[in-house]
N, C-alpha and C positions, 0 to 999 in steps of 0.2 A: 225703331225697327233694326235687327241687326244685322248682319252677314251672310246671306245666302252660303250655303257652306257646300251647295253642290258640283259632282265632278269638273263641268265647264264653265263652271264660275266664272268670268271676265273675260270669256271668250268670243263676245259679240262682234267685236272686229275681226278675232286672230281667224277664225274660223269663217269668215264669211267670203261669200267668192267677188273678186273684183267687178268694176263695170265690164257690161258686155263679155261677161264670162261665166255666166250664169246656165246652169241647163247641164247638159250632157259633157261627160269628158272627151276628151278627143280620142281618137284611136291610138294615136301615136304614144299617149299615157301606157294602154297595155304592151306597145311591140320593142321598148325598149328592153335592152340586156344587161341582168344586172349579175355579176358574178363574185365569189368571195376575195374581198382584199380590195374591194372598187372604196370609195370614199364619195358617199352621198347626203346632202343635207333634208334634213326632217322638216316637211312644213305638211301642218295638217292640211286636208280637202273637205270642207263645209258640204258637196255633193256628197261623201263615200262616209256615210257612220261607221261601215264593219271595218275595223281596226285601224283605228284611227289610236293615233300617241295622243301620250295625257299633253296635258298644254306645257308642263314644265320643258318640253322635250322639243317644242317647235321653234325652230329656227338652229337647231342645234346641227353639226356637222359630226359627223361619225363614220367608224368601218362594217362594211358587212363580213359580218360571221357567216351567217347561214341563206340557202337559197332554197325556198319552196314553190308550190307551183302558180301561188298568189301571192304570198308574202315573204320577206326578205328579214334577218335577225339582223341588227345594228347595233354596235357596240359604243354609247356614244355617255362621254363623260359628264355627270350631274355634280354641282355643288352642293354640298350638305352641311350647314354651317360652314365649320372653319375647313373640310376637306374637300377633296373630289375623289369623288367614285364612278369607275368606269360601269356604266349600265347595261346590263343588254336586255333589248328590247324587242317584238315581232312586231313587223307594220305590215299593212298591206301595201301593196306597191302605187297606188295611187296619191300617197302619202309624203313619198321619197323622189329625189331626182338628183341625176348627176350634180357631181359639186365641181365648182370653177376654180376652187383654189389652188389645185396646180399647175393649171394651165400654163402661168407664165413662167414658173420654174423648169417644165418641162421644155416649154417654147427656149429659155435661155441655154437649154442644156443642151439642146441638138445646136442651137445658133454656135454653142462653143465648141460643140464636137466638129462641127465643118469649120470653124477657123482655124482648130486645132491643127485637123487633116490639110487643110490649105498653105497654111505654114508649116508643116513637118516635109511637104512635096517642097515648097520651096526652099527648105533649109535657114530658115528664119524663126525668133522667138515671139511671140505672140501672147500679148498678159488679156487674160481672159477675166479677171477678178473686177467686182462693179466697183466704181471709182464715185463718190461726190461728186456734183455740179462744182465748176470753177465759179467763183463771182465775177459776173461779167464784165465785158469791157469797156473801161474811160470812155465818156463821150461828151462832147460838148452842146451845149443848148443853147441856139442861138437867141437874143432877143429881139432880133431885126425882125418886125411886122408882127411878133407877138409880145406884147406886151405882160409883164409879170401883172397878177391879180390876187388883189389882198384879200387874203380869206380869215375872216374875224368872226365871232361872235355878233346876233342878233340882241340890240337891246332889248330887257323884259319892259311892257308895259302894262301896267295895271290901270285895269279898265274898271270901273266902280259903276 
């Protein structure tokens, strides 16, 4: 038998709704605000067939181009053999949700703008740039009441 060669081909997992999430979307799916220049990641909804992305495209992170009054255009980069091509795509919104990946770069950007402004009042220089872990420090391990424990290899026995 060969290869199913249909649109959702190998999508029995990708597509299916977790435990205990099964049934109706939440409201909160419709009332979010999505406007162009946001950056949101593509995972299909096994609930919502109408416009739903092909499965090449879920799990992907992309920008929104365009905003309709159900669906949102994403511009989000595909591999094609040896290149990438930036795609764009229409999903319906139940499809897409905010992406977290700037989160922490934005979180470290105000954290630096207030130390900045904290040090500029004080008249002090302040290195805002992320630094590697030092390797930690010496310490000594006593043996008193704990005994070292040899840890070796289980002999094989062959049992006939």
């Amino acid at each position: 038998m060969t290869n199913t060669k249909g649109l959702r081909r190998g999508t029995r997992y990708m597509f299916s709704r977790k435990f205990r999430t099964a049934g109706q979307l939440p409201l909160s799916t419709y009332l979010k605000i999505y406007k162009v220049g946001d950056i949101v990641d593509v995972k299909g909804d096994g609930a919502v067939q109408k416009g739903m992305p092909h499965k090449a495209y879920h799990g992907k992170t992309g920008r929104i181009f365009n905003v309709t009054r159900r669906a949102v255009g994403v511009i989000v980069n595909k591999r094609v053999k040896g290149r990438i091509l930036p795609k764009k795509i229409n999903i319906r919104i139940e499809h897409i949700k905010h992406s977290r990946c700037r989160d922490d770069f934005l979180n470290r950007v105000k954290a630096n703008d207030e130390k900045k402004h904290a040090a500029k009042a004080s008249g002090q220089k302040v290195n805002v740039k992320r630094l590697p872990l030092a390797p930690r420090l010496e310490r000594f391990v006593s043996t008193y009441n704990n005994q070292p424990t040899v840890v070796e290899q289980i002999p094989y026995e062959f049992i006939a």
